[in-house]
C-alpha positions in Angstrom: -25.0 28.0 -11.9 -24.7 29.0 -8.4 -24.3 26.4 -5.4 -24.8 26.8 -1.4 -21.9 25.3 0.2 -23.1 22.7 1.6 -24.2 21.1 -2.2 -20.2 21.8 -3.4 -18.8 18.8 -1.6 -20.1 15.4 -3.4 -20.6 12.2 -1.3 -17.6 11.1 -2.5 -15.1 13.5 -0.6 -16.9 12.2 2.7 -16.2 8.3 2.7 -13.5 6.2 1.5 -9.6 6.8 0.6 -10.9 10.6 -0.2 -12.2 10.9 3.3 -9.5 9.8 4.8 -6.9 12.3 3.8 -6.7 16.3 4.9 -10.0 18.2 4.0 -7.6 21.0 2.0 -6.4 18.0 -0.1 -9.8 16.3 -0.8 -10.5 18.9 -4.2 -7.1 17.8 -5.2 -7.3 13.9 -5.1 -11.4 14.3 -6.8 -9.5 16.6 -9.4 -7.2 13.2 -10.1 -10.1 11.0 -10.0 -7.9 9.3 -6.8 -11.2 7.3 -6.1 -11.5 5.9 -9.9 -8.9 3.4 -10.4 -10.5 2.4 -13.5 -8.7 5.0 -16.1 -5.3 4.2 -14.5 -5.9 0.6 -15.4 -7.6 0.9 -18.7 -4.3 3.6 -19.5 -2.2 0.7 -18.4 -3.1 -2.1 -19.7 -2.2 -1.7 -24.0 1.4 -1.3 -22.4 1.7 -4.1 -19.9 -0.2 -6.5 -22.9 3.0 -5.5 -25.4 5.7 -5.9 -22.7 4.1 -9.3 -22.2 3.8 -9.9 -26.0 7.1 -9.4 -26.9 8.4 -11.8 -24.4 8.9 -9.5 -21.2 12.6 -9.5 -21.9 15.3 -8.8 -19.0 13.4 -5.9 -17.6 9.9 -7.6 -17.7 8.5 -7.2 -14.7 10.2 -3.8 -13.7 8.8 -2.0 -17.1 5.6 -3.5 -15.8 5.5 -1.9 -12.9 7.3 1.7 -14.4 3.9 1.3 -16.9 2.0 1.1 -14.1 3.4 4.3 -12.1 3.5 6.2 -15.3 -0.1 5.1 -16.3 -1.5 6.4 -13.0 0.4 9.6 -13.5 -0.7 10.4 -16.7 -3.9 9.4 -16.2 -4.3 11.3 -13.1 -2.8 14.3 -15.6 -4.9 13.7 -18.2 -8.3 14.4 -15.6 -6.6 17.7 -15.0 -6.3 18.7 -18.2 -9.4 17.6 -18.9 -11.3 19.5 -16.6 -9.1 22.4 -16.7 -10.6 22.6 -20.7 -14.0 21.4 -19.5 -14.8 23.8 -16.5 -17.2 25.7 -17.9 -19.2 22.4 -19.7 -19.2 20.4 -16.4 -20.7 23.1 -15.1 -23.8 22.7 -16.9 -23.9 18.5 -16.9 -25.5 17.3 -13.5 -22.8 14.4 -13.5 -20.1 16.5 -13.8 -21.1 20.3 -11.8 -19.9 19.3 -8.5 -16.2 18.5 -9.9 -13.8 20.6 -8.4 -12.9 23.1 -10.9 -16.2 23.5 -11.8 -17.9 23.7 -8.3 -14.6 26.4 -7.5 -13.1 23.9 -5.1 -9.9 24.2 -6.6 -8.9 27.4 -8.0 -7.3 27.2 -12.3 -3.7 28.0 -10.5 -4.2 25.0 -8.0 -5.5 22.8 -10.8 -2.0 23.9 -13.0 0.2 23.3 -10.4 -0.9 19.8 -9.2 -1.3 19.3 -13.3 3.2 20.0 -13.3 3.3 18.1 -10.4 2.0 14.6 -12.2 4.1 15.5 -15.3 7.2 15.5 -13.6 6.3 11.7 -12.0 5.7 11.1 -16.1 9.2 12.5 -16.7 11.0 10.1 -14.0 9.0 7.4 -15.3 10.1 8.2 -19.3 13.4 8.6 -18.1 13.7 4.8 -17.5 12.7 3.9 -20.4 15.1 3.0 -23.6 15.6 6.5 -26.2 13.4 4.4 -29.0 10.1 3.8 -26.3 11.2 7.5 -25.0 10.6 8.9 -28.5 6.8 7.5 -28.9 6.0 8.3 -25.0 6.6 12.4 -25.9 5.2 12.2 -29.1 1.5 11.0 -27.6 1.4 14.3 -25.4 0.3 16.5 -28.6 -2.9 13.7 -29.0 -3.5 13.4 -25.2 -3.8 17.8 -24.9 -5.7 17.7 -28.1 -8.3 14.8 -26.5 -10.8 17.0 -24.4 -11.4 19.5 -28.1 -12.7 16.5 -29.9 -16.2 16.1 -28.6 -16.4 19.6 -29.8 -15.8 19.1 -33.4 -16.4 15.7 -34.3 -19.4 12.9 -32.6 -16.3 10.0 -32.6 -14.0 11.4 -29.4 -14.0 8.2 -28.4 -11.6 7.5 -31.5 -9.5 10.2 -30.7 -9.5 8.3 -27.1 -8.6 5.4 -28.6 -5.0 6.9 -30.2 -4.3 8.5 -26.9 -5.3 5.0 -24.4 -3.8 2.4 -26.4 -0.5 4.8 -27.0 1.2 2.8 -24.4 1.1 -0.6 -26.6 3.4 1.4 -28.8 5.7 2.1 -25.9 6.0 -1.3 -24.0 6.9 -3.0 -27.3 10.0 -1.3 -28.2 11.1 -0.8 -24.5 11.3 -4.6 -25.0 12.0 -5.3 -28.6 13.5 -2.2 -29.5 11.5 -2.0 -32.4 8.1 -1.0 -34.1 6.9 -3.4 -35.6 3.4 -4.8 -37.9 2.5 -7.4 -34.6 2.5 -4.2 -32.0 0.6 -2.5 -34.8 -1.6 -5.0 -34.4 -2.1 -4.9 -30.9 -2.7 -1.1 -31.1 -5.2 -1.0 -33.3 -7.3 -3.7 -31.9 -7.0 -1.7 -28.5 -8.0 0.8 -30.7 -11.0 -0.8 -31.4 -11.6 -1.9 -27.7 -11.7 1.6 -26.1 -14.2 3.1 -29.0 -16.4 0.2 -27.5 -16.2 0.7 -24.0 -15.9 4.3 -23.8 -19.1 4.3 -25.9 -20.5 2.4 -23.2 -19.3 5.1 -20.7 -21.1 7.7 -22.5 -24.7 5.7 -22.7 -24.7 7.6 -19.3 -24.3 11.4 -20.3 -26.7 11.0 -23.8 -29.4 13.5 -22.7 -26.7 16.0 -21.0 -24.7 16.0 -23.9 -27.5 16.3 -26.2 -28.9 19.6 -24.2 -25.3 20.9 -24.2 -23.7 20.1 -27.5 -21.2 17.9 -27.0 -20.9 15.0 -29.5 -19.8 11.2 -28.7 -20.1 8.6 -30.3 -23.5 6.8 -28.0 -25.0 9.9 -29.6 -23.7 9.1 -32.8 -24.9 5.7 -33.1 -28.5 6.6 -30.9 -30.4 3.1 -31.1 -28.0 1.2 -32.3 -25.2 1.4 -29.7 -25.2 -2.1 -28.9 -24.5 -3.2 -32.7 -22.0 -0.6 -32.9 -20.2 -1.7 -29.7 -20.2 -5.3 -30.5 -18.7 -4.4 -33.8 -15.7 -2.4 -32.3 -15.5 -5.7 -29.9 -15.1 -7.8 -33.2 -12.8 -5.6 -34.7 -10.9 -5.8 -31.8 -10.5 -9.4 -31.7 -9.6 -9.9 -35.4 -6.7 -7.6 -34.8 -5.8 -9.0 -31.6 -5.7 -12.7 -33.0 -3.8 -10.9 -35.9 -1.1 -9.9 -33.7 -0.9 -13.1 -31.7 -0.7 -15.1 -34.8 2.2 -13.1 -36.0 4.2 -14.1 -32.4 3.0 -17.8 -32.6 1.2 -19.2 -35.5 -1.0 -22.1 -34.2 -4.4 -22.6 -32.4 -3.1 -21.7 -28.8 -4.1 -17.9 -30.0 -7.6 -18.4 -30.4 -7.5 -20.0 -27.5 -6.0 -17.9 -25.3 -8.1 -15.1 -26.8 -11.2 -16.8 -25.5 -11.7 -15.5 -22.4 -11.3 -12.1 -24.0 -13.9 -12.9 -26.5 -16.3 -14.4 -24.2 -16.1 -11.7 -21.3 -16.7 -8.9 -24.5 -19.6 -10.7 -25.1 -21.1 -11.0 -22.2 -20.5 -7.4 -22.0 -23.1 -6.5 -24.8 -25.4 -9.3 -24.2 -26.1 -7.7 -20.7 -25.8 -4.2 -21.3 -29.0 -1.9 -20.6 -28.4 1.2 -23.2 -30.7 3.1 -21.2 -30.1 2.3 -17.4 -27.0 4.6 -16.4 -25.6 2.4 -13.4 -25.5 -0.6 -15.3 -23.5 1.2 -18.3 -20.7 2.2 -15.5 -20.9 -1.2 -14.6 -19.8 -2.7 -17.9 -17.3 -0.1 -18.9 -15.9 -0.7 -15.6 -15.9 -4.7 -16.2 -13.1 -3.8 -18.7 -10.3 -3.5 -16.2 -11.3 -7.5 -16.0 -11.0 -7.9 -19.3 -7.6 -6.1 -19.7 -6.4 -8.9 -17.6 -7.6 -11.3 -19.7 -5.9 -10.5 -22.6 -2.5 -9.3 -20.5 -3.0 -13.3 -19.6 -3.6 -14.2 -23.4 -0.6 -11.8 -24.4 1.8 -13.4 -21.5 1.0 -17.0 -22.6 1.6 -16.4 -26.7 4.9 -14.2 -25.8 6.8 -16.4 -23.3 6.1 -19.7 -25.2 6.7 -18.9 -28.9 
């Protein structure tokens, strides 16, 4: 596929904190999705709900906000990666042909370097961490470089997802606790749960692209049934969830502190539109919401146990 130049740049690059930097380093921030907060937080937020969970500790609020720097990093990483491995598919997916690898924006070199560049910010953030929570944080990078082969080989990436975006719930626990225990088990495997559901969501939008191409998900997977299957995940979710709560404070203020959660979920299904692709981005993205809901939930049960 071939493009005139002026079809390379997307709208995107023209407007809003994009726009306003240098034109050389517009391919650059697209390439680390600088304009899509939403995977920073959704990276995030597992983390900051075990930190909270286990009682924030001494160093609360300043592993909350090293979470945070490292989950933008990584994140911001992880796009690289991804469309360093993807180049030649986004270039045949309308969605994604105008990303900067694939449009030839950013050259594989450029895309490497700025790819080292975000790993070292991961390596400042690991390094604050205690040895235990520095152990799990290096062993999620084999999972995270093995994420973008999945929808290659099997129609459930958005499992494989799962392992790699709730990873940080097994980080923020011990960086607290200094253990692993069966509560941030738990917690993991409900979030887990959470982002097989949403990201299933997010790839309602690329059925008919994927399909023509080859690449599996799990919206493919489940075809007609998508909304069942993502308010199952949702469930699932929030049996483990209240599961891991329980274990911190056995009484009634779980359920109801998981409320919200379970309410705003959902709501999520009830008014999803399977087949209308702006109001699929709109749900997935309502999950940064409800990451802040359970953060709340978590905070509550783990400073008052």
């Amino acid at each position: 596929m071939t493009f005139e130049p002026s079809d390379i740049v997307p709208d995107s690059e023209r407007r809003g904190l994009i726009g306003a930097l240098p034109a050389s380093l517009r391919p650059y921030a697209s390439l680390m999705r600088l304009d899509r907060p939403i995977g920073a937080w959704l990276l995030y937020w597992p983390g900051a709900w075990a930190v909270a969970l286990a009682g924030l500790g001494p160093r609360g609020m300043t592993l909350l906000l090293w979470l945070g720097l490292g989950a933008w990093a990584m994140r911001s990483a992880g796009c690289v990666w991804n469309d360093i491995v993807d180049r030649d598919l986004d270039r045949q997916v309308e969605r994604t042909r105008l990303r900067p690898l694939a449009s030839g924006r950013v050259t594989l070199r450029g895309a490497w370097a700025l790819l080292a560049a975000l790993c070292l910010i991961g390596l400042i953030v690991l390094l604050q961490l205690p040895p235990l929570a520095e152990l799990v944080a290096l062993a999620s990078l084999a999972p995270v470089a093995a994420y973008p082969f999945m929808k290659r080989i099997t129609w459930w990436p958005q499992t494989w997802l799962g392992l790699v975006f709730s990873w940080a719930a097994l980080v923020g626990w011990p960086a607290v606790r200094g253990e692993i225990g069966a509560t941030v088990l738990l917690l993991y495997a409900g979030a887990i749960a959470w982002v097989i559901g949403y990201d299933t969501i997010y790839a309602l939008q690329d059925r008919e692209d994927d399909a023509l191409v080859g690449v599996r998900s799990s919206a493919l997977a489940l075809g007609s049934r998508a909304r069942a299957g993502i308010a199952g995940f949702y469930a699932v979710a929030l049996c483990f969830w209240a599961a891991a709560l329980w274990r911190v404070r056995p009484d009634g203020l779980v359920l109801i502190a998981l409320l919200p959660m379970a309410l705003h979920l959902g709501s999520q299904v009830l008014r999803l539109k399977a087949d209308d692709a702006d109001d699929a981005l709109a749900r997935f993205r309502s999950n940064r919401f409800a990451g802040l809901l359970m953060f709340l939930a978590c905070l509550v049960v783990g400073t008052t146990s």
